[in-house]
C-alpha positions as a Markdown table, in Angstrom:
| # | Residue | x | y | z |
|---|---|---|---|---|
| 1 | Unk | 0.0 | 0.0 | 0.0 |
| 2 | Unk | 1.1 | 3.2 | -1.4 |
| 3 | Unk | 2.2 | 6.3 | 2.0 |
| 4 | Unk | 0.2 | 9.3 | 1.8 |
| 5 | Unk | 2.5 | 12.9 | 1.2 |
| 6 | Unk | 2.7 | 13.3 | 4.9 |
| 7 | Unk | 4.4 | 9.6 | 5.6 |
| 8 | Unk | 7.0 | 9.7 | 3.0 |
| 9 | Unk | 10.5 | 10.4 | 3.9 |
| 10 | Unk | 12.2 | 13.6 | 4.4 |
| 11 | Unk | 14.5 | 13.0 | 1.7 |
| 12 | Unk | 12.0 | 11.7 | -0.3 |
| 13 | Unk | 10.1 | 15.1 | 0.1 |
| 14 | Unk | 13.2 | 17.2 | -1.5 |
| 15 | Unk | 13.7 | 14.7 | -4.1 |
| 16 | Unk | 10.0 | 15.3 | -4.8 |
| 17 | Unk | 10.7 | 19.7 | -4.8 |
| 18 | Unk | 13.7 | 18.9 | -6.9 |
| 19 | Unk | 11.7 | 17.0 | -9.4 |
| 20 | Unk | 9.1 | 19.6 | -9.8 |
| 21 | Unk | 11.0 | 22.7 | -10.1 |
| 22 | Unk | 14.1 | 21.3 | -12.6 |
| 23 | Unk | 11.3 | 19.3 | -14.3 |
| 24 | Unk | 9.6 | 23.2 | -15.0 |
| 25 | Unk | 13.2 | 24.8 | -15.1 |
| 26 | Unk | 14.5 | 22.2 | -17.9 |
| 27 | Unk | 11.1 | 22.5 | -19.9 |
| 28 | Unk | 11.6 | 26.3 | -19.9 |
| 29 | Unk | 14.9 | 25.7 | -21.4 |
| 30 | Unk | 14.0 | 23.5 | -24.3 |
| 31 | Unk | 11.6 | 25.6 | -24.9 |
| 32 | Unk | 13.6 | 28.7 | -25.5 |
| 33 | Unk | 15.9 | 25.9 | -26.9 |
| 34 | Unk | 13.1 | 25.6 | -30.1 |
| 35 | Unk | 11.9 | 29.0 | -30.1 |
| 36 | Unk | 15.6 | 29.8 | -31.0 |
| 37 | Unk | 15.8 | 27.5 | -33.8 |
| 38 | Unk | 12.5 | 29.0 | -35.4 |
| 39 | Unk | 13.7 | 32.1 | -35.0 |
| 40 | Unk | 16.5 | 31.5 | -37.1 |
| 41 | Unk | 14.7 | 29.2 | -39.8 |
| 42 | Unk | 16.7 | 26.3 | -38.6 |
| 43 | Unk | 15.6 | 22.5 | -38.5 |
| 44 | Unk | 16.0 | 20.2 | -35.9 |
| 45 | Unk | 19.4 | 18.6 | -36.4 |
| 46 | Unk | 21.0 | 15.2 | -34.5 |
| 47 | Unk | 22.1 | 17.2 | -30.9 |
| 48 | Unk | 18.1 | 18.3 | -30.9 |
| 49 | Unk | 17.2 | 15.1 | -31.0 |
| 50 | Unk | 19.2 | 14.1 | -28.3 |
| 51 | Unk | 18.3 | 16.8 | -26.1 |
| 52 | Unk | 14.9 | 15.8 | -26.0 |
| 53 | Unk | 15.7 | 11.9 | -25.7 |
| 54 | Unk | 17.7 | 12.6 | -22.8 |
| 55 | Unk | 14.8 | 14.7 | -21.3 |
| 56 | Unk | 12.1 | 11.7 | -21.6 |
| 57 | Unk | 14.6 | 9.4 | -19.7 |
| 58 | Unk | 14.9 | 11.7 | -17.1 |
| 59 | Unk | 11.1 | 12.2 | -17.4 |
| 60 | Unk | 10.9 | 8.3 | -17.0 |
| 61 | Unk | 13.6 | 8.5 | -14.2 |
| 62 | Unk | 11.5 | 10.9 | -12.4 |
| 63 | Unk | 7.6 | 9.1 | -12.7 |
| 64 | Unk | 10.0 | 6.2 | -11.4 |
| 65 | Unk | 11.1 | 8.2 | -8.4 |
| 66 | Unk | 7.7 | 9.4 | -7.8 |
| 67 | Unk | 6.5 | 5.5 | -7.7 |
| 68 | Unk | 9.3 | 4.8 | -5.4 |
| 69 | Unk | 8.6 | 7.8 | -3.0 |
| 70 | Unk | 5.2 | 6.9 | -2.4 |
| 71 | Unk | 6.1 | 3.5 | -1.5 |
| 72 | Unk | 9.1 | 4.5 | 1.6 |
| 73 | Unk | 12.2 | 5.9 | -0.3 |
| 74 | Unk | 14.2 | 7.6 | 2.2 |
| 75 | Unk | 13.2 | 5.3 | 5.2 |
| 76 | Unk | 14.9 | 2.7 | 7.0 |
| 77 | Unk | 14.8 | -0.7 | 5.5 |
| 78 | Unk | 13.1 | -2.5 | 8.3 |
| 79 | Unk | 10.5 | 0.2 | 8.2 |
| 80 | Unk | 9.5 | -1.3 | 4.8 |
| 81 | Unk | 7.3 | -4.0 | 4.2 |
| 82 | Unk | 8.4 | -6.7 | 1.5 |
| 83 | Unk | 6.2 | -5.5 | -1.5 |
| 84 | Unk | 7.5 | -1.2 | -0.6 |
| 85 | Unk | 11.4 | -3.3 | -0.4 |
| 86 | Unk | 10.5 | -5.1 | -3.9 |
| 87 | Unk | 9.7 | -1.6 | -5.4 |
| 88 | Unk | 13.0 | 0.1 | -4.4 |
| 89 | Unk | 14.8 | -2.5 | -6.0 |
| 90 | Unk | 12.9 | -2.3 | -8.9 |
| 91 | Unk | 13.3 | 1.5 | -8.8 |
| 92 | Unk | 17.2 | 1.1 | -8.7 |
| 93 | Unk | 17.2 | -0.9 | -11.7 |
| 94 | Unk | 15.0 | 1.2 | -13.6 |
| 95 | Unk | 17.0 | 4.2 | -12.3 |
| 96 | Unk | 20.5 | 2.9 | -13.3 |
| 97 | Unk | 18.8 | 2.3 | -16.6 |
| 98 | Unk | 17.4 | 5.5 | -17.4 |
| 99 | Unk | 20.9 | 7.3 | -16.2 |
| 100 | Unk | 22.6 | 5.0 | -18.1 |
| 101 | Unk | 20.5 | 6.2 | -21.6 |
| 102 | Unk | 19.9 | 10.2 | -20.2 |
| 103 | Unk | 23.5 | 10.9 | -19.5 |
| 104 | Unk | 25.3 | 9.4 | -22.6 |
| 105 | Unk | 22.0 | 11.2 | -24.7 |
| 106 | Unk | 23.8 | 14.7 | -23.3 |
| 107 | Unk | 26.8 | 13.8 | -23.9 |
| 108 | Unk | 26.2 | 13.0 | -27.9 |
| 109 | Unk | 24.1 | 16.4 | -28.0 |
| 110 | Unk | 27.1 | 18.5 | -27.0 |
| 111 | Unk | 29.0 | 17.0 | -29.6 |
| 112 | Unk | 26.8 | 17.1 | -32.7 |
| 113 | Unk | 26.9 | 20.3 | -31.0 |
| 114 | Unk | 30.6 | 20.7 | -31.4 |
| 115 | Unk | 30.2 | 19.5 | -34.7 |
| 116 | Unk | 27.5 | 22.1 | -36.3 |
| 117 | Unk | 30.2 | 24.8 | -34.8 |
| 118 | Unk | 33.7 | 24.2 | -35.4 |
| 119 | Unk | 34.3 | 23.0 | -38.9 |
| 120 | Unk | 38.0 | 22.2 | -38.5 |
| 121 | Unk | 39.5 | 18.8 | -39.9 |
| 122 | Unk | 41.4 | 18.0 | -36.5 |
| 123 | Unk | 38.4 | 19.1 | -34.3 |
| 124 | Unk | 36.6 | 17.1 | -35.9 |
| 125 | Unk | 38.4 | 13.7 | -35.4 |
| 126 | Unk | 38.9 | 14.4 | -31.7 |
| 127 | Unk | 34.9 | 14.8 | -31.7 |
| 128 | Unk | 34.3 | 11.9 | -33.7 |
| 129 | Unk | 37.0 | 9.8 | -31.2 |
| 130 | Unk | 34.9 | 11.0 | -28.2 |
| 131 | Unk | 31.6 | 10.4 | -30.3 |
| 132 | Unk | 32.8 | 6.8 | -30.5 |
| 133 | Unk | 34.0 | 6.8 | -26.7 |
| 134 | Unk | 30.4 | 7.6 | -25.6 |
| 135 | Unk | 29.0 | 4.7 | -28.0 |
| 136 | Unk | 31.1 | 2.4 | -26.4 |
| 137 | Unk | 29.9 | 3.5 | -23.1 |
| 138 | Unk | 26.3 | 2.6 | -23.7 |
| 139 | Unk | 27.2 | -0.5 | -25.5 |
| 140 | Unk | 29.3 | -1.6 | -22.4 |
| 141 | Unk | 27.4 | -0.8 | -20.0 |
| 142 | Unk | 24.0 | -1.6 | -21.1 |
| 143 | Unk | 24.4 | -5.2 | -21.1 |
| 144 | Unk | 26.4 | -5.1 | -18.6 |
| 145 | Unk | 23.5 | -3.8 | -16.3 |
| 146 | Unk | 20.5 | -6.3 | -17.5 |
| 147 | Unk | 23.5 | -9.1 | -17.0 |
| 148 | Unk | 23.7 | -7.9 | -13.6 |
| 149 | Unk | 21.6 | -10.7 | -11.9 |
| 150 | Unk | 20.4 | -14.0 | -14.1 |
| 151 | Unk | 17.6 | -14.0 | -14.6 |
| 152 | Unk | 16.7 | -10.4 | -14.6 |
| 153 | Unk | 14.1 | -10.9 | -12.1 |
| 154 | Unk | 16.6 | -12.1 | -9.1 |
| 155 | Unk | 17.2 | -8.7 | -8.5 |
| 156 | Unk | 13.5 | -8.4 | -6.5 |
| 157 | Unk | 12.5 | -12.1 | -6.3 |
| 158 | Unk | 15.5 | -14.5 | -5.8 |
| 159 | Unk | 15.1 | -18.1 | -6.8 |
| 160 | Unk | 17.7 | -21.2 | -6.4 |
| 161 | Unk | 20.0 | -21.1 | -9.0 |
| 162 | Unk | 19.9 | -17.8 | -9.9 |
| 163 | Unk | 22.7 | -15.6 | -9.2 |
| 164 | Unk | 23.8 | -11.6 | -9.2 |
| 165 | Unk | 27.2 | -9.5 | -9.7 |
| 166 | Unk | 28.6 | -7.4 | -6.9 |
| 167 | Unk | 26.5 | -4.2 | -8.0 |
| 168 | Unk | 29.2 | -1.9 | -6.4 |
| 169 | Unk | 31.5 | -2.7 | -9.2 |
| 170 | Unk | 29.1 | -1.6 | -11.8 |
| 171 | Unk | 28.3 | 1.6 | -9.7 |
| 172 | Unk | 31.8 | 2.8 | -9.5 |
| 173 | Unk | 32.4 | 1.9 | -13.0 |
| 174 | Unk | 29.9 | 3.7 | -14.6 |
| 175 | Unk | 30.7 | 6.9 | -12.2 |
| 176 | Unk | 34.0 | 6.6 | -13.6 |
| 177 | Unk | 33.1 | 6.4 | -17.1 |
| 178 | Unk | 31.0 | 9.2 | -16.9 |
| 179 | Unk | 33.4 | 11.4 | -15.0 |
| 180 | Unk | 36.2 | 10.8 | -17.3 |
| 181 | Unk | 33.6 | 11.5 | -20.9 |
| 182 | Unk | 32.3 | 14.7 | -18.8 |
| 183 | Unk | 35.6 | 15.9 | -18.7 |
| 184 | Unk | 36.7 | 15.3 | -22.3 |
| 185 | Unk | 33.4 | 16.6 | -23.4 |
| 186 | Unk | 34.1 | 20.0 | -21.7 |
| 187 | Unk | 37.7 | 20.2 | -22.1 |
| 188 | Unk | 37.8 | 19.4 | -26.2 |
| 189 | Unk | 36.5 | 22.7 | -27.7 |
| 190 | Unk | 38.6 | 25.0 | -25.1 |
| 191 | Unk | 42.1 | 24.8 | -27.7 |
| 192 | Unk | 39.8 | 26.3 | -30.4 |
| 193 | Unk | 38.1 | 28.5 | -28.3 |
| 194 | Unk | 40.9 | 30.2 | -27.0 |
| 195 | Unk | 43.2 | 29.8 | -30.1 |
| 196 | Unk | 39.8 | 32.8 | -32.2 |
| 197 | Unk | 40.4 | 36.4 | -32.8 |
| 198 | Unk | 38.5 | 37.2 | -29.6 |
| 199 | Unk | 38.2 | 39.5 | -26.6 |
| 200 | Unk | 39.3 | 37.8 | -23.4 |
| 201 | Unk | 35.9 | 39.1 | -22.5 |
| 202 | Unk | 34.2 | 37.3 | -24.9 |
| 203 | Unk | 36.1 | 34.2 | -24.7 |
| 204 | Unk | 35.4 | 33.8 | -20.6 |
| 205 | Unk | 31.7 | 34.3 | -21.9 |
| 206 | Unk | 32.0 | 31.8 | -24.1 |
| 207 | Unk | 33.8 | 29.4 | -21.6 |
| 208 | Unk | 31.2 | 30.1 | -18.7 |
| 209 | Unk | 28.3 | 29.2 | -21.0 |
| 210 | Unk | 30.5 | 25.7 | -22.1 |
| 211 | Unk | 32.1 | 25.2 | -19.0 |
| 212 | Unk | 28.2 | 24.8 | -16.9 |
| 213 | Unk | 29.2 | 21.0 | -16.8 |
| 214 | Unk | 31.7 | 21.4 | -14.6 |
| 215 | Unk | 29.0 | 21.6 | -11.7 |
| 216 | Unk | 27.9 | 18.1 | -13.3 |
| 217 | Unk | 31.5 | 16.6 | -12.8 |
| 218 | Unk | 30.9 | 18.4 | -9.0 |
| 219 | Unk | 27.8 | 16.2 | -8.6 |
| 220 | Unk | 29.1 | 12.8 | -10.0 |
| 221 | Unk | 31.9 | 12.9 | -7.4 |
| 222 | Unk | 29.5 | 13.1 | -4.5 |
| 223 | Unk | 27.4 | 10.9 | -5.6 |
| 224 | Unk | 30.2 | 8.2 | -6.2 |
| 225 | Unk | 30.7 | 9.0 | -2.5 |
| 226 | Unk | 27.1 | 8.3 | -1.6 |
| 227 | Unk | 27.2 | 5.4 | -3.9 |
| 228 | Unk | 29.5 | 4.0 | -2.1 |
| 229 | Unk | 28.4 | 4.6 | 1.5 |
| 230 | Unk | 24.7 | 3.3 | 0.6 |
| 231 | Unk | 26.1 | 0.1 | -1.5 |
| 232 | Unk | 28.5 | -0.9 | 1.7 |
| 233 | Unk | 25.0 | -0.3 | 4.3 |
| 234 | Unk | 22.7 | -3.1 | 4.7 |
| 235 | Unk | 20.1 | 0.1 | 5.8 |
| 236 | Unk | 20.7 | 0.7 | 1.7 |
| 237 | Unk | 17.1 | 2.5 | 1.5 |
| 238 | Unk | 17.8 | 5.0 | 3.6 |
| 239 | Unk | 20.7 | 6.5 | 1.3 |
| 240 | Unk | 19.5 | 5.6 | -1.5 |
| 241 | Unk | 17.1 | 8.2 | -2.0 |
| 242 | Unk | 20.0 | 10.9 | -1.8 |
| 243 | Unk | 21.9 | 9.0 | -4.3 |
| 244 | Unk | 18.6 | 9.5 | -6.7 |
| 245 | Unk | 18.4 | 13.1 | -6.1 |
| 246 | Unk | 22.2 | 13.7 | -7.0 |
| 247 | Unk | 21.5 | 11.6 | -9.9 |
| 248 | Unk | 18.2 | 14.0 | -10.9 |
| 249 | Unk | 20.5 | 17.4 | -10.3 |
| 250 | Unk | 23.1 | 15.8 | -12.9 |
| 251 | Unk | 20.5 | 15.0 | -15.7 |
| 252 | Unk | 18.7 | 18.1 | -15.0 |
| 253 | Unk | 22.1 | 20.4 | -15.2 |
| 254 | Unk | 23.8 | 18.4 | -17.9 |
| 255 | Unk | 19.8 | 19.3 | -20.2 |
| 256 | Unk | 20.4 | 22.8 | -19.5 |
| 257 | Unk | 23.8 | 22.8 | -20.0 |
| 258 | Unk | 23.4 | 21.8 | -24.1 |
| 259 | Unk | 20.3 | 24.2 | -24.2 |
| 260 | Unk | 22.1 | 27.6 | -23.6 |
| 261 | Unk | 25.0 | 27.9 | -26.3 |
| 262 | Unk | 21.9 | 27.4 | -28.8 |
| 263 | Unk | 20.0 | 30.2 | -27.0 |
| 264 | Unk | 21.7 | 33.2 | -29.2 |
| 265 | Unk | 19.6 | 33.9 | -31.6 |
| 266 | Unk | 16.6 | 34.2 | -29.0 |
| 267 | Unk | 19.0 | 36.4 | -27.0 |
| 268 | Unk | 19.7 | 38.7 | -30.2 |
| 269 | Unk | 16.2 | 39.1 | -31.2 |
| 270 | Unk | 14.8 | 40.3 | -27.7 |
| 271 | Unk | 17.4 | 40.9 | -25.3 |
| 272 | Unk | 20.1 | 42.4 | -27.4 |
| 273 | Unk | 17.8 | 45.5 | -28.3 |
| 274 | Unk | 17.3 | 46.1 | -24.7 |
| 275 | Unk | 20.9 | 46.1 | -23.9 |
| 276 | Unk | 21.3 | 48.6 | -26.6 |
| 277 | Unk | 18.6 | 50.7 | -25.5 |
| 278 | Unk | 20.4 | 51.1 | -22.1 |
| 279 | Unk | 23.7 | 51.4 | -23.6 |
| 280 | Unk | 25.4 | 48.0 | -22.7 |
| 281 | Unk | 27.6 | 46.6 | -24.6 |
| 282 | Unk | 27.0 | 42.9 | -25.8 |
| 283 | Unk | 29.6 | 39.9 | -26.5 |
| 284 | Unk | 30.8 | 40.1 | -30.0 |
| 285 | Unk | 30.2 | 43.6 | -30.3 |
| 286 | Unk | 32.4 | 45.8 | -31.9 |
| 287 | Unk | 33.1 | 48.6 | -28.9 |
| 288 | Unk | 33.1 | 51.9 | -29.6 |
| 289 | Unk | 36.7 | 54.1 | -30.6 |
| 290 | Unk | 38.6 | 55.7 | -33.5 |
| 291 | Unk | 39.8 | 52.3 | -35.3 |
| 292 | Unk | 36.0 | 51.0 | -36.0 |
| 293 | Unk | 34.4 | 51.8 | -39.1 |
| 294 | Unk | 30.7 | 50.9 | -40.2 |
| 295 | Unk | 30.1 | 48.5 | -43.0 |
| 296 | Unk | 28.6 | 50.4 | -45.8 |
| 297 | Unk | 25.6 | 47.6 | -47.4 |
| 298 | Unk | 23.0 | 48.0 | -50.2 |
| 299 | Unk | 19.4 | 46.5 | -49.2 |
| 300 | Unk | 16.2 | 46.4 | -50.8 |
| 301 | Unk | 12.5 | 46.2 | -49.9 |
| 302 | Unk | 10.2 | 46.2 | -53.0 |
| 303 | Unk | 12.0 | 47.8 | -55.9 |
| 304 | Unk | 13.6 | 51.0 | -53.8 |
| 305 | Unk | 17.0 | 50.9 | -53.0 |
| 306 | Unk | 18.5 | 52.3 | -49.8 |
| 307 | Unk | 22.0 | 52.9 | -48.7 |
| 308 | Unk | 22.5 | 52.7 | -44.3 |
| 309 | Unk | 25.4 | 52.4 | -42.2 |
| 310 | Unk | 26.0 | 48.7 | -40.1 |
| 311 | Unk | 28.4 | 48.2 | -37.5 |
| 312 | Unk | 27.4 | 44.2 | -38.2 |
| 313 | Unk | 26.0 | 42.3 | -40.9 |
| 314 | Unk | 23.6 | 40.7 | -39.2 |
| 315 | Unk | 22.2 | 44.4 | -38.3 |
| 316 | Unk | 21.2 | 44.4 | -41.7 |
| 317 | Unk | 18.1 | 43.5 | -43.3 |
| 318 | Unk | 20.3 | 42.3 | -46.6 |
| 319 | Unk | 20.7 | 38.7 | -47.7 |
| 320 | Unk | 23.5 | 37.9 | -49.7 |
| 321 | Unk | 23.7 | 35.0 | -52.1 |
| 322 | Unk | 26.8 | 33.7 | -54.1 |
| 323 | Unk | 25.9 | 32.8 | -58.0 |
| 324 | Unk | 25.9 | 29.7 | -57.3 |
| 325 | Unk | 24.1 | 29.7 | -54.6 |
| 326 | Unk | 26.0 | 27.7 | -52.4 |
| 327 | Unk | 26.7 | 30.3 | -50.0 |
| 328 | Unk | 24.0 | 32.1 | -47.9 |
| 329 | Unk | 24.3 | 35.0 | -45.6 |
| 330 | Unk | 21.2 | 35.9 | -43.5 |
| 331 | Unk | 20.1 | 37.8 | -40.7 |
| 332 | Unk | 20.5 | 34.7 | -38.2 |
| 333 | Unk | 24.0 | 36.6 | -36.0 |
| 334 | Unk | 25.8 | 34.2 | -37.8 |
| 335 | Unk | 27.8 | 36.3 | -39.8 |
| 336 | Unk | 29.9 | 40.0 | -39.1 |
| 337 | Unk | 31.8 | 42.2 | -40.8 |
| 338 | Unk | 33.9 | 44.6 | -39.2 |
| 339 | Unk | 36.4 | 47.0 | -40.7 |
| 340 | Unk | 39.7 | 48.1 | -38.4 |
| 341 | Unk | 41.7 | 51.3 | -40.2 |
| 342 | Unk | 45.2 | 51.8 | -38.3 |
| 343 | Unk | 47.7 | 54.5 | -39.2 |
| 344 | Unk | 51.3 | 53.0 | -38.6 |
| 345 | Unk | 53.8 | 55.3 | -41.2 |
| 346 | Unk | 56.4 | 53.7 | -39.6 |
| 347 | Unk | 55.7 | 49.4 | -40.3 |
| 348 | Unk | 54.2 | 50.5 | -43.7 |
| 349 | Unk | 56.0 | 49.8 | -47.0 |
| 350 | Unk | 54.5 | 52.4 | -49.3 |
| 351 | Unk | 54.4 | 50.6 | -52.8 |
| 352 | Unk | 54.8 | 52.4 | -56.6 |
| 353 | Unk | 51.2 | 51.7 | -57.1 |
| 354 | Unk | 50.4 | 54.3 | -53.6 |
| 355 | Unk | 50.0 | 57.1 | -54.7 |
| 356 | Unk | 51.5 | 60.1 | -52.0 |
| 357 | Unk | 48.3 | 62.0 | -51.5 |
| 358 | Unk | 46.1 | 59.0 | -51.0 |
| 359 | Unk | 44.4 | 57.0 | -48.1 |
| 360 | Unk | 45.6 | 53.1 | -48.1 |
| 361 | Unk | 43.3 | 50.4 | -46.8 |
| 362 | Unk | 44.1 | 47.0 | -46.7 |
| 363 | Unk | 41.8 | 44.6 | -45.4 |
| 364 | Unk | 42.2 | 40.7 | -44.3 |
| 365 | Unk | 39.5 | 38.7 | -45.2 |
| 366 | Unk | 38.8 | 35.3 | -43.4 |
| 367 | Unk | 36.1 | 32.4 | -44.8 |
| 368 | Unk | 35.5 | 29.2 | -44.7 |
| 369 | Unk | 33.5 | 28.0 | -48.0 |
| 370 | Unk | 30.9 | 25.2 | -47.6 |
| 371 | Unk | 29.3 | 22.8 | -50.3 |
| 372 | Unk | 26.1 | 24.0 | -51.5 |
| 373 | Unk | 24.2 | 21.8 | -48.5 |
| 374 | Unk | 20.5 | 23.2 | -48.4 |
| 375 | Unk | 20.1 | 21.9 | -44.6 |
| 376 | Unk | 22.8 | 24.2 | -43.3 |
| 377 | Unk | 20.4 | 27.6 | -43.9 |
| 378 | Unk | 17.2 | 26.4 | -44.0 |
């Protein structure tokens, strides 16, 4: 018989809080998460997918925790009777389950991730090898967890002949696994980050917003501590419910985590007007002094042409096609132009072609050409 909301378990009440606000927090996120992408015309692509994969295992995770709240997680084992003890150790197998799937789902977002963003050869291997690392990982360990005990059912209702791996192994295992791909995950785009024409300003920014999972490595080394205290306690439901709520805060974290980098263009359209409006300054644009000039761009609407001044290109209302069409520039913030004039008489070789009375501007262009792939601006 299931408790009522005042007999559950202390523990069993935050897990339930928890649940509820990152289970609204999270939805907000993926939300502003989509909203982003129609704001700049995208479709969904791969780490989409797994975002929201990941979210219905923890969804499962958390209907599980529910179930297993309501029948005495959090209280001491002899306080339960045997059908409440056969639920939590069907909740611990369901649990271990739907980590497994939720975590390694994150993981392969923030790569394809990776992968929409930096277009380098080299980055691109080291994302692949990590790509395959976090395959591996669910290969491994999936099997490895419904092998656990054999049959599957002597986890909750032992029978002769059946038998069942030391389950601390497996625990500490997967902790480590996960701790170690957290890490490379986080770590891998920080070369290239750091290696752009940046403002340190912009580049802490930018390695803030990545660097979120590092609270996420925080919580998987508690819990392997928990883990490890509950496994070695014959009073194991009484900690296990902490362990469960550790879990949550990592699936939870590690959701938001992959949802804000993708939040710019929902940050451009509504917030970045604001910010001008008060005079702020925002990352990735160019500050004010004597070296900044505007871009100078032809638009149209209807058949009048008009001639305005843009400190970006994505201020602009123009769209710029090659002739081939394989190459589309649009107001999405994925593109800039800004022009830097100097005045250095001193470094400057003065070629026969200058003439003496003149104004010289060189300027450095850097692109990166893509095939004509219709997906990439659609």
């Amino acid at each position: 018989m299931g408790l009522t909301i005042n007999q559950i378990s202390a523990c069993g009440r935050e897990l339930f809080v928890v649940d509820i606000v990152f289970t609204v927090v999270t939805i907000g996120f993926l939300l502003m998460r989509f909203w982003s992408a129609r704001i700049s015309r995208r479709k969904l692509y791969p780490d989409d997918i797994f975002v929201i994969f990941a979210f219905v295992a923890k969804s499962v995770l958390t209907g599980a925790a529910f179930w297993g709240t309501f029948n005495g997680l959090g209280k001491h084992i002899y306080l339960l009777n045997l059908q409440q003890l056969t639920v939590q150790v069907k909740l611990l197998l369901i649990s271990e389950f739907t980590y497994t799937l939720g975590t390694a789902a994150i993981k392969l977002s923030m790569l394809c991730l990776y992968h929409r963003i930096y277009t380098t050869p080299t980055f691109r291997r080291w994302n692949y090898f990590v790509m395959a690392l976090v395959v591996a990982y669910i290969i491994t360990f999936l099997p490895l967890l419904l092998t656990n005990c054999v049959p599957l059912s002597q986890y909750w209702d032992p029978k002769p002949g059946g038998w069942c791996r030391d389950t601390l192994i497996y625990d500490m295992a997967t902790v480590a696994a996960n701790f170690f791909l957290d890490l490379a995950v986080l770590i891998l785009p920080m070369p290239v980050l750091w290696s752009l024409k940046m403002s340190i300003r912009d580049k802490l920014t930018v390695t803030a917003m990545f660097s979120i999972g590092f609270v996420t490595i925080a919580l998987i080394s508690w819990r392997s501590a928990v883990t490890v205290r509950t496994r070695g306690s014959p009073d194991w439901t009484g900690s296990l419910c902490k362990v469960g709520e550790i879990a949550t805060l990592e699936l939870y974290l590690g959701i938001i985590a992959v949802c804000i980098p993708t939040l710019g263009p929902l940050f451009n359209a509504y917030m970045k007007p604001v910010f001008s409006k008060l005079g702020l300054t925002t990352m990735g644009a160019p500050k004010s002094g004597p070296n900044n000039l505007y871009l100078r761009t032809w638009g149209s609407s209807g058949t009048k042409k008009r001639v305005q001044n843009y400190s970006e290109l994505n201020e602009s209302a123009d769209r710029i096609v090659s002739r081939d069409n394989s190459i589309r520039l649009g107001t999405t913030g994925e593109s800039k132009v800004v022009s830097e004039c100097t005045f250095k008489p001193k470094h400057e070789t003065l070629l026969q072609s200058h003439s003496q009375d003149g104004i010289h501007v060189q300027r450095d262009i850097e692109s990166q050409y893509h095939p004509k792939k219709t997906q990439y601006f659609e």
